[in-house]
N, C-alpha and C positions, 0 to 999 in steps of 0.2 A: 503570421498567424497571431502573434500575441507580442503587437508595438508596445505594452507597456514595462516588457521586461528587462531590465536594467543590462548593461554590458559585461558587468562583473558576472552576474548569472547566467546570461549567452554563453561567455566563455565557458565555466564549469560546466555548464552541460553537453557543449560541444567535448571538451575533454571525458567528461565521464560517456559517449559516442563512441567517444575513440578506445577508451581503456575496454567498455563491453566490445567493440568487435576484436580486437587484438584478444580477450580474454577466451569468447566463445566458440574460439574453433580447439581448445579444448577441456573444458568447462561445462558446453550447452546450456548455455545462460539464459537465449533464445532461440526460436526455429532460427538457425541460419537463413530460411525462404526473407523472413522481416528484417533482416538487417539493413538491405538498401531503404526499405521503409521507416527505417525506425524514428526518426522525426516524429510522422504522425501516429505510428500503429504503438508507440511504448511512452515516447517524450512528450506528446499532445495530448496522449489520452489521460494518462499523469496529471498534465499540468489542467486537462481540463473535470478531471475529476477534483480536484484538490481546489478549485476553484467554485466550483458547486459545494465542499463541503465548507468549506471558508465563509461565504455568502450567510451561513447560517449558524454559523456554531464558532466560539472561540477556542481554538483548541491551542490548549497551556504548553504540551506537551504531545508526543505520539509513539504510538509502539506497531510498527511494522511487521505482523509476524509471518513467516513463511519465507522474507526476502530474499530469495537468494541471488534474485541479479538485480537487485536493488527497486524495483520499481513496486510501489510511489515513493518510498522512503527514502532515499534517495535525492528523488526530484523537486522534495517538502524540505528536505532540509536545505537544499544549493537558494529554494522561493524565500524561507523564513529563517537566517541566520541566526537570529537568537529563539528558537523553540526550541526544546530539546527532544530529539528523536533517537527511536531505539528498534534497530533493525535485527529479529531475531530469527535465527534460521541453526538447523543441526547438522546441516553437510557442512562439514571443517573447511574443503577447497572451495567452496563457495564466501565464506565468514572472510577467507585467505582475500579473495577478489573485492569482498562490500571493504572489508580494511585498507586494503590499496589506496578504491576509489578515494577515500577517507583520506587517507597520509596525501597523496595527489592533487585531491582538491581542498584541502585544509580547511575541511570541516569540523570544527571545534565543535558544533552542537549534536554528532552526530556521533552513537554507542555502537557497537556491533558485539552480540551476545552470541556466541554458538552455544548453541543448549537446544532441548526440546519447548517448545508453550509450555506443555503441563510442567516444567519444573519450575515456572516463575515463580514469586512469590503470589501469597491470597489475596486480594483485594489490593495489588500493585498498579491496575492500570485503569486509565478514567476514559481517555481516547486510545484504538486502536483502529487499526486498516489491514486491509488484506487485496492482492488481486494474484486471483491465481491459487489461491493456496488448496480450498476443495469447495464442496458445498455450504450453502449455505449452516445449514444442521449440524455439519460435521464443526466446522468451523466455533458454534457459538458452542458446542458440545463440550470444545477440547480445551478452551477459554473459559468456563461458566462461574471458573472459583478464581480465575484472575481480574476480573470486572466488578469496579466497586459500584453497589448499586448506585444509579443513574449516571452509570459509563454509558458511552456510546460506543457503538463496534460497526465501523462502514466497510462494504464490501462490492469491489468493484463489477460489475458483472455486464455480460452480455445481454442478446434480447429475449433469454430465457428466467430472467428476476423471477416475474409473476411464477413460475412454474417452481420454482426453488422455493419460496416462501410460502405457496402453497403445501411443502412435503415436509416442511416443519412438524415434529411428532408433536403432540397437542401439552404433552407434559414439559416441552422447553420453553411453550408460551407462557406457563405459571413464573416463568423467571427471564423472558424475554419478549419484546412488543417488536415487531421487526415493520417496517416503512417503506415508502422509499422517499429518496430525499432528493433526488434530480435524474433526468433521461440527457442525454446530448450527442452528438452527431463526431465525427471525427471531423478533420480539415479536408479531408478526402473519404468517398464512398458514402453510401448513404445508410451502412448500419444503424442503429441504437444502440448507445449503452448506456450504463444505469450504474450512479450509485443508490446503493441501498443499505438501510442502517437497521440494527439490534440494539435495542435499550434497554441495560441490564434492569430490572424490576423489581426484585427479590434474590435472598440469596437461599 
């Protein structure tokens, strides 16, 4: 599915495969139903979201918030060895598992924060990502004081985007311009999915 990726990178993510299923039977990292899938339902979508945001945007750094089984942050760090990424999540035994991955695949560009979002610092983050984590709304809500104006905030979503960013309350648009930045296909099944971006605008 994607010849241009290097061997060094195969490997790590085949091992970080192996650590999420070893991890997730008791953890619940992911539905155990997608583990035989997980190539293309968590590794592909990953890699083909982060390729769509790539395409368009250079991004210095990234803050992963919600991670708890690693995905994209993770998969952005094994792709861009010198970026510095920061995977923040508040379940302790989860932080215990993205650290593993970490020491395992000796990822030197890659932070693991157990804390809440809201207690990061203000104006700490320029790039962030999220999949899974909740609505869109919710999401730039709980964020709005860590986004330095003209941060980007992408968020992975299914083929319900249009519907989420239409329930944006009218008052977060005063401080956020929300997009979308690319639709694509998995390697299997004919869903859509979307990333879709917040650009902080005011504070």
């Amino acid at each position: 599915w994607f010849p241009n990726l290097n061997n060094a990178s195969i490997q790590k993510l085949q091992k970080y495969n192996a650590l999420l299923s070893k991890f997730n039977k008791t953890l619940n990292l992911v539905s155990p139903k997608t583990l035989p899938f997980a190539d293309a339902i968590h590794f592909a979508d990953s890699i083909l979201a982060i390729n769509e945001i790539t395409k368009s945007y250079k991004v210095d750094e990234l803050y992963d918030f919600g991670s708890g089984n690693g995905f994209p942050g993770i998969v952005f760090s094994i792709l861009y060895p010198d970026i510095p990424v920061t995977l923040v999540d508040s379940d302790e035994r989860k932080c215990e598992f993205l650290k593993t991955v970490k020491s395992d695949l000796d990822l030197k560009n890659l932070k693991v924060l157990n804390q809440t979002i809201e207690s990061l610092p203000t104006d700490s983050v320029k790039f962030g990502i999220c999949r899974g984590l909740s609505s869109i709304s919710k999401a730039i809500l709980a964020t709005r004081k860590l986004f330095k104006v003209g941060g980007v905030f992408f968020h992975m979503k299914g083929e319900g985007w249009a519907s989420e960013i239409a329930e944006i309350p009218t008052q977060l648009c005063s401080f956020w311009t929300p997009a979308l930045v690319s639709e694509y296909r998995l390697p299997i099944g004919e869903i859509k999915f979307a990333v879709v971006k917040t650009e902080k605008i005011a504070n």
